[in-house]
C-alpha positions as CSV (number, residue, x, y, z in Angstrom):
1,X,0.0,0.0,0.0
2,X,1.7,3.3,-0.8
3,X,0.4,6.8,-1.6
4,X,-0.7,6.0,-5.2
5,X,-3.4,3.9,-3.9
6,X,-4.2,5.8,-0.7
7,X,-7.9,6.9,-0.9
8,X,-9.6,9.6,1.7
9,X,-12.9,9.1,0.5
10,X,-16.0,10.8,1.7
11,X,-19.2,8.8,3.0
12,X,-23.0,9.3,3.8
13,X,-23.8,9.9,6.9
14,X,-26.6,8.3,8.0
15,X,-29.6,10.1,6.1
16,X,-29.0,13.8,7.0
17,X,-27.5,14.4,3.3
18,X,-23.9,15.3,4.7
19,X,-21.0,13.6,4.3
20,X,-18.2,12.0,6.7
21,X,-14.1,11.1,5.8
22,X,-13.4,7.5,5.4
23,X,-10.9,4.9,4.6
24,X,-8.7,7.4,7.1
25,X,-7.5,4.5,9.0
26,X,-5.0,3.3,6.6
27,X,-4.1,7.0,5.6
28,X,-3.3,6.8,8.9
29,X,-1.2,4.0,8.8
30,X,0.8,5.1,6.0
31,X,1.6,8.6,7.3
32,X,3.3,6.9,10.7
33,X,5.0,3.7,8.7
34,X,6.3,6.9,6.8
35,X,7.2,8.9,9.6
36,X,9.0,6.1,11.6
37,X,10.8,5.4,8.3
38,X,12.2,9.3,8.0
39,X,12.9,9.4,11.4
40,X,15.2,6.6,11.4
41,X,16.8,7.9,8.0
42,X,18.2,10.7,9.9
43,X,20.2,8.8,12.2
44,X,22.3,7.9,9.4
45,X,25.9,8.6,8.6
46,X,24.6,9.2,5.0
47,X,22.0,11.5,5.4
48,X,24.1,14.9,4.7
49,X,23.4,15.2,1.1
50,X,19.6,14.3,2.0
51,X,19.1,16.4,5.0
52,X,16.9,19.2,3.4
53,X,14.9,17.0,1.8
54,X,14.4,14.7,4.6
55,X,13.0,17.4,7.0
56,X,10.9,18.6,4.6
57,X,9.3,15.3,3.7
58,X,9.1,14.8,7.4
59,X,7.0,18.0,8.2
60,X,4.8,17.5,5.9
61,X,3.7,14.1,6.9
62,X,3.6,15.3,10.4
63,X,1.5,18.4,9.0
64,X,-0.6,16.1,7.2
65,X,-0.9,13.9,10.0
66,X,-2.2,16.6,12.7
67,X,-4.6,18.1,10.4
68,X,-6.3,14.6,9.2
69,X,-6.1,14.4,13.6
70,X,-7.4,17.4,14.0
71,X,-10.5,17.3,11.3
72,X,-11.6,13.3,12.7
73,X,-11.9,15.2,16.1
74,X,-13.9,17.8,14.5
75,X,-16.0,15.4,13.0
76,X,-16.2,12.8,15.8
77,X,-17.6,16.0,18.1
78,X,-20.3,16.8,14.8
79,X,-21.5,13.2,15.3
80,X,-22.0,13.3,18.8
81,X,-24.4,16.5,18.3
C-alpha cells in the first residue's frame, strides 16, 4: 500500500444528506509507517546530502498527520451532536 493507492474518500452519513471522511484509517497507517521510516533515516551517517529533503518530507507528513487528527476530532464531536 503506498500513496498512489491511498484513498480519503467521503461517506454518507446516515440520512442527513452530509458527508463523513473515510478509509482514514489506513491513511493513517501510511503517514506513521512513513514517519517512523524518516525518522530513522536521519540517524544515518549518510543523510548529509539528503538532509533538506528529509525534514521537509518529514514536516509535511507530520502536518498532514495533525490536520487529518485534527479534522476526525472535529467530526467525531459533529456526530456526537
Amino acid at each position: 500500500f503506498e500513496w498512489k493507492e491511498a484513498v480519503l474518500g467521503v461517506k454518507e452519513y446516515r440520512d442527513t444528506g452530509t458527508y463523513v471522511l473515510g478509509g482514514w484509517d489506513e491513511i493513517f497507517q501510511l503517514l506513521d509507517d512513513h514517519i517512523v521510516m524518516s525518522q530513522a533515516m536521519t540517524f544515518s551517517p549518510f543523510k548529509k546530502p539528503f538532509e533538506e529533503r528529509l525534514d521537509s518530507w518529514e514536516h509535511g507528513l507530520k502536518l498532514c498527520s495533525d490536520i487529518l487528527e485534527q479534522w476526525l476530532a472535529c467530526q467525531r464531536n459533529w456526530m456526537y451532536l
